[in-house]
N, C-alpha and C positions, 0 to 999 in steps of 0.2 A: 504494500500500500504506500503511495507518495502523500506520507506525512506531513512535509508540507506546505502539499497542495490544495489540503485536508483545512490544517493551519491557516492559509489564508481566507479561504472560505469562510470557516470560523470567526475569526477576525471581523468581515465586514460586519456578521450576525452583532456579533458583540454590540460594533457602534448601532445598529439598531435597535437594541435592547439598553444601551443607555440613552437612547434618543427620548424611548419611552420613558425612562424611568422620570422622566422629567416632566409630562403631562400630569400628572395629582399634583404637582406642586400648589398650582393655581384652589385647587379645593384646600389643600393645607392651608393655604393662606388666606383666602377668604374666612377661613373654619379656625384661624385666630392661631393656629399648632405651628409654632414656629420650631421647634425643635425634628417633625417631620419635614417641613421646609429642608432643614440641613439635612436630615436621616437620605433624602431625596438625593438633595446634592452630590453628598457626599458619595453613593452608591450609583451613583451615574457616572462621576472622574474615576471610580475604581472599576465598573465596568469599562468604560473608553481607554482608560489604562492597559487594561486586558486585551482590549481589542486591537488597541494598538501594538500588544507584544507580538499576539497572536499575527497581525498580519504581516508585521518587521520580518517574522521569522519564517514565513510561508514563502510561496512561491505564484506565479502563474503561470508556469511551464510543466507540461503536461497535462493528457485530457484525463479525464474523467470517467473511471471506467468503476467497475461493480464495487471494488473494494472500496474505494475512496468515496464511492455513492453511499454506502453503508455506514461509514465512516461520518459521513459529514451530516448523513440524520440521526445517528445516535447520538454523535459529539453536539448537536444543536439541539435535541430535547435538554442535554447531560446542562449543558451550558443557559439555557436560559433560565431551566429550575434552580441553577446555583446563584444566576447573578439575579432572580427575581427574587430570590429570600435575603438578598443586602438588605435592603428597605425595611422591611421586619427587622431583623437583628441592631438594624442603626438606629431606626425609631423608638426599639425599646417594647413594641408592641408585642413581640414574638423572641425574646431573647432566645432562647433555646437554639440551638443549631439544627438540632435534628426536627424539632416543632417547625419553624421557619424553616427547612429544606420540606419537608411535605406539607407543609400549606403553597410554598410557590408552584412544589410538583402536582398537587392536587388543580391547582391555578392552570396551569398551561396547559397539563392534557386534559381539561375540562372534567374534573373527575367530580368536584365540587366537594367532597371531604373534610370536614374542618375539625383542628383543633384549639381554635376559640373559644373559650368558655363565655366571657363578653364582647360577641361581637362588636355591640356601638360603641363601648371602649376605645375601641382599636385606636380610631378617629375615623373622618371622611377621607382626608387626602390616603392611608394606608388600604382603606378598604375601597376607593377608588381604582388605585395600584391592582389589590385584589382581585376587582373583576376585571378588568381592563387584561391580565392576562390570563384569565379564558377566553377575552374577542383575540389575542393573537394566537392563542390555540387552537381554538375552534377552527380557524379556517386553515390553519396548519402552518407554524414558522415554516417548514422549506416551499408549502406550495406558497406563500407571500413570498421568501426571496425567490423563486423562479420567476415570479409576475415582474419583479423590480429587476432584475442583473439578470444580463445578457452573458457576461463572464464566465457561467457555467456549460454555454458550449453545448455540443451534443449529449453529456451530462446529464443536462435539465430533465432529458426524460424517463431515466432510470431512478433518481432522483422522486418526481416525480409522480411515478408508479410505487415506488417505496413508501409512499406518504401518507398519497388519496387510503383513506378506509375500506378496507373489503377485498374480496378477491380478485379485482383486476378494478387498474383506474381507465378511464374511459375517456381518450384521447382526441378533444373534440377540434382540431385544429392542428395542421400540419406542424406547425411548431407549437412546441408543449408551453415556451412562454405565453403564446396566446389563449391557448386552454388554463392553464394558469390564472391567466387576467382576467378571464373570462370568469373563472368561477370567484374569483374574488369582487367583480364586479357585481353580481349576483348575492354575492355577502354580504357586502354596503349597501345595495338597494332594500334589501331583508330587515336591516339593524337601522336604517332610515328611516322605513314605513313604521317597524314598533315605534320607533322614540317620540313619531307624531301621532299616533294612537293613544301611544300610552299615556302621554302631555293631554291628548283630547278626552283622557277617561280621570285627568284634575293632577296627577302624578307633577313633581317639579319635574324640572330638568336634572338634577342628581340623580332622582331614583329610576327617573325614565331612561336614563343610559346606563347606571350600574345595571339594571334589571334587564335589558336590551343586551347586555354585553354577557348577561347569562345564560339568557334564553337562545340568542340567535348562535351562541357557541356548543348548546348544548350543557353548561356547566353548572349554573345552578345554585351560584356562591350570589348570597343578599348579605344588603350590609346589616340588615335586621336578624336578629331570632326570629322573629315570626315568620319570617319567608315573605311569599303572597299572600300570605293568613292575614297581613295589616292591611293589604287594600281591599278594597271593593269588591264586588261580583264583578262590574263591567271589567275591571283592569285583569281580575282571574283569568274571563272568560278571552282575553285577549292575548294571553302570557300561553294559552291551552293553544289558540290555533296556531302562535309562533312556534313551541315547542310541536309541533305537529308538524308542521313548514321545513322548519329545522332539522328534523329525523326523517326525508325524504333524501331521494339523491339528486343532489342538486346540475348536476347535467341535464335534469330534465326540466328545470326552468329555464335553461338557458337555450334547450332545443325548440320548445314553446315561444319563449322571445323570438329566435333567430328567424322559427321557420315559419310563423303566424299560423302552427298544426298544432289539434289537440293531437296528434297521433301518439309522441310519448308517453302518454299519459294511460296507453295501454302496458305499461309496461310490467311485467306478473309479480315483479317485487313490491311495487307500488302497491297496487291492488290486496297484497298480502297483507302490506302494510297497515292497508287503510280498514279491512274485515279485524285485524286483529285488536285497533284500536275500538272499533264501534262495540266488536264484539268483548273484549276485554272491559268495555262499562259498562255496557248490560249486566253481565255476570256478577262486579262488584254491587254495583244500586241494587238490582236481586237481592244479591246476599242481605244486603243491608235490608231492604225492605222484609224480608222474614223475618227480621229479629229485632228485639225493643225498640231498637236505638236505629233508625233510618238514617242509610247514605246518603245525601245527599249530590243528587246527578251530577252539579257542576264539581263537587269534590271528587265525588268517582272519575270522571272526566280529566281532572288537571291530575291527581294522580297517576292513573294510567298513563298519560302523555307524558309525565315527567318521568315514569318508570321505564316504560318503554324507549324515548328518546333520551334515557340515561342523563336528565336534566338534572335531576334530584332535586328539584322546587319543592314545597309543599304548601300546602292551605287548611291543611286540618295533620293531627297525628295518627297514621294510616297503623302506626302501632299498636293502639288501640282497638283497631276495626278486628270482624271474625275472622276466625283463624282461615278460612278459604278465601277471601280475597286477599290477608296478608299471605298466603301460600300461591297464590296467583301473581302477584307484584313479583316477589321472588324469583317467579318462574322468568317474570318478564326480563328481569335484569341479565339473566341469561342469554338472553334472544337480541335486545339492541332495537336499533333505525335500520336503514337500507344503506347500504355500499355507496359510497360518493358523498354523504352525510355528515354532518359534524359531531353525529351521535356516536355514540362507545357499543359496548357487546359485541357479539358474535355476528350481527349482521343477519340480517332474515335473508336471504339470499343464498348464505351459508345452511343456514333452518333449511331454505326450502331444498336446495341443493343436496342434501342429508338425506332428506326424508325419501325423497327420490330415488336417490341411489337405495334406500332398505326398503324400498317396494321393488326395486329391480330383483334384489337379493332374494326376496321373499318369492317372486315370481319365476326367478331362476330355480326354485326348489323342486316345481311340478314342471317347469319347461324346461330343461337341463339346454337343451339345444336349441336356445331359440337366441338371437338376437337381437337385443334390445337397446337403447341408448336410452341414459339419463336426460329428459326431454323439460325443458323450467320456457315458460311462455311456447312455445311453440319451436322453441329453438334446442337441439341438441347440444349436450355440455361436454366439451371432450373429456376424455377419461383422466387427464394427468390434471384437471380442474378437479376433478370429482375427487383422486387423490388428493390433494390439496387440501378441498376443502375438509376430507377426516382426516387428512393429519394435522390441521388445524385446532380441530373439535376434540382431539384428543387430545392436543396440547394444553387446549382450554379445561379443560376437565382436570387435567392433572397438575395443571398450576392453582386453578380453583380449592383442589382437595389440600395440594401441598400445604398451600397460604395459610388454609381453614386451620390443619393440625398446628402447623407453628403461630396462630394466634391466638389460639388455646391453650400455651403453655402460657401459665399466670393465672391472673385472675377472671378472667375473659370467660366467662359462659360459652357453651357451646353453640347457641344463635348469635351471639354478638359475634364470635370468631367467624363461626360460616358467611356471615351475610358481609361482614366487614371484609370478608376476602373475596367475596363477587363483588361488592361495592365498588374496591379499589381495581380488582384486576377489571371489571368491566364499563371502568371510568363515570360510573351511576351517583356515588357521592351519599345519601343515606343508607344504612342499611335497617336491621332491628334489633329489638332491643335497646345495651349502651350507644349503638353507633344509629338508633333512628331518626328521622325528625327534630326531635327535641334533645339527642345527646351532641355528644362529639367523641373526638378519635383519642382526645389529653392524656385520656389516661393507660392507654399502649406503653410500652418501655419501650427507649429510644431506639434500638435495634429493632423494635416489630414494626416503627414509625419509618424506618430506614426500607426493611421488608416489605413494606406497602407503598413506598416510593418505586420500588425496582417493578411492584405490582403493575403501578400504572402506567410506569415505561411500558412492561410489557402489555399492556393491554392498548394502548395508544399506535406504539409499531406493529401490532399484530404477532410478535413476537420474535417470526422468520429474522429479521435485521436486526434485534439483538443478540439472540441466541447465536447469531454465525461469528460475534466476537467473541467465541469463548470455544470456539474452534478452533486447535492449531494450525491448520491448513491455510486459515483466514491469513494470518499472517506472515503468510511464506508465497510467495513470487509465484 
């Protein structure tokens, strides 16, 4: 691997990451917190510092090929979670190293995870910071730098593919910078239309863009305990269709834009998507309406949407509710949005892709000699996809159970540990029990907080592009 070529790349991230660090200032300051003013400061000159090493000592000669692609997305998740928990540590809000290392990691791969005990504490300008890096997670640090730098070369689209969520990213433009742009284009118009909704449903402008920077990332971090629980039905009801929006794959607005056809809109992942939503709130208001204490639709509703698009919002404590819709929520966290999405999980598409191949298998029992292809919309799936996607789902499974066991050493209940390790591996952000709703992550010892960091990585890259560093082949020529 050309280290660095890696290095440089690196580097520019950096100065964009101290670019940002410097947007909440303006809320500290207004908000009277002059000591985060500095916290600010100061954690922007030592990222630019950084960035400056990094790119002194890189190179631009040499292209860009699988190692260095791999390389330069684990080293830019690695690196923004490190230089996003300065601001914490400086502020004073988040001393801890390892608290502040998985609040920022929770922050960028939109995991929404917290170990706050008082949020509004924090201040405005740190939990501005906050959400602010789940809107550059969400839409993915490398697919933003492929939109911005041309530098990366034929790169870009290895890169690229590495990034986008799901089984294959979908290359809607000869050059991948314009597919790139294109879907970050479609970001900003998304986190525009809430901010003026939300504004139009009485919200200020603070919470209409902390809340916008949650929802359209997928991530789910408010500067409140109460979540969505403190505003309104109309602003709920508006936060449900974004996170709906949000947990679609987004190529398919932008094939709608382009082409002025609903034809995307056939598309069988969608469709999955949208039965699983409608039907996942029946099920819970059901439940609830059997039993003393009625669901209420729009809480069934934003629940669902938040559980499913791995938002982790709330509006009511879902912990509380029967044990078959909190076993339904569960299941959902498992499952995720659609591929191309800024939502976390497994991806329905994966779901459907799965289920398909064990109807083949079942099928193949009584027809031994027949042949058949794995067939999702109408379209056959090749087989090294199909591979794929179970050794994905296996992976999933076995980092889920590993997490669970080693979150349960301590004090940690057996629901707290399990749901805290699909929480964090499937970037969902509540889980139940200590880590529901109404708890937080605090009281993990630093090592399990460190463990659900590597969680999130994994569950952010899908895990193939982590796991090939720790391969020695990877780094040998």
């Amino acid at each position: 691997m050309n280290v660095r070529r890696v290095a440089r790349i690196l580097g520019l991230l950096a100065a964009i990451l101290a670019a940002a660090q410097l947007l909440p200032i303006a809320w500290s300051w207004l908000a009277g917190e002059t000591h985060a003013v500095r916290a600010f400061l100061e954690s922007s000159a030592a990222t630019a510092l950084l960035g400056g090493a990094l790119y002194a000592l890189g190179t631009s000669e040499g292209e860009l090929y699988r190692r260095e692609g791999v390389g330069i997305v684990v080293g830019a998740w690695a690196l923004a979670s490190i230089t996003g928990a300065l601001p914490y540590v400086a502020s004073g809000a988040i001393p801890g190293l390892a608290d502040a290392l998985f609040e920022s990691a929770s922050g960028f791969t939109t995991t929404g995870a917290s170990v706050l005990t008082d949020i509004e504490g924090a201040g405005r300008g740190i939990l501005f910071w906050r959400g602010f890096t789940q809107w550059l997670g969400g839409i993915g640090i490398i697919v933003l730098f492929v939109a911005l730098l041309s530098e990366l070369g034929p790169g870009a689209r290895f890169l690229f593919k590495l990034e986008v969520p799901g089984p294959k990213a979908e290359i809607l433009h000869a050059r991948v910078q314009h597919t790139a742009a294109a879907l970050f284009r479609v970001y900003l118009v998304m986190s525009a239309l809430e901010v003026v909704a939300l504004l139009a449903c009485g919200l200020d402008l603070y919470d209409s863009l902390t809340h916008t920077f949650a929802t359209v990332s997928t991530g789910g971090f408010s500067p409140y305990a109460a979540s969505m629980g403190r505003f309104g039905a109309p602003a709920q009801a508006v936060v449900v269709l974004f996170m709906a929006a949000a947990g679609a794959n987004f190529s398919i607005y932008w094939a709608i834009a382009h082409t002025r056809s609903a034809a995307a809109l056939r598309d069988a992942e969608l469709w999955f998507y949208g039965a699983l939503l409608a039907g996942a709130t029946a099920l819970v208001a059901l439940d609830g309406a059997l039993r003393e204490a009625p669901i209420p639709v729009l809480d069934a509703a934003f629940a669902v949407a938040s559980i499913l698009t791995t938002t982790g919002f709330a509006t009511a404590d879902f912990d509380r509710w029967p044990d078959f819709s909190r076993a339904l929520l569960v299941a959902l966290m498992f499952v995720g949005g659609c591929a191309g999405s800024t939502a976390g999980g497994a991806k329905l598409i994966r779901v459907l892709v799965g289920w398909r191949a064990t109807m083949r298998e079942v099928r193949l029992i009584y027809s031994p000699r027949a042949v058949m292809a794995v067939v999702v919309g109408g379209k056959p799936v090749p087989n090294e996809s199909v591979g794929g996607v179970a050794s994905f789902l296996i992976l999933w499974m076995f980092a889920w159970g590993a997490g669970a066991l080693l979150l349960s050493v301590g004090d940690a209940d057996l629901v707290t540990a399990a749901t805290a390790s699909i929480a964090t591996l499937g970037n969902v952000g509540p889980g139940l029990a200590a880590v529901g709703p109404s708890g937080h992550f605090a009281a993990f010892a630093d090592w399990q907080k460190l463990l659900m960091v590597f969680l999130m990585w994994l569950g952010r890259l899908e895990f193939f592009a982590l796991l090939a560093l720790f391969q020695p082949a990877f780094w040998r020529r």
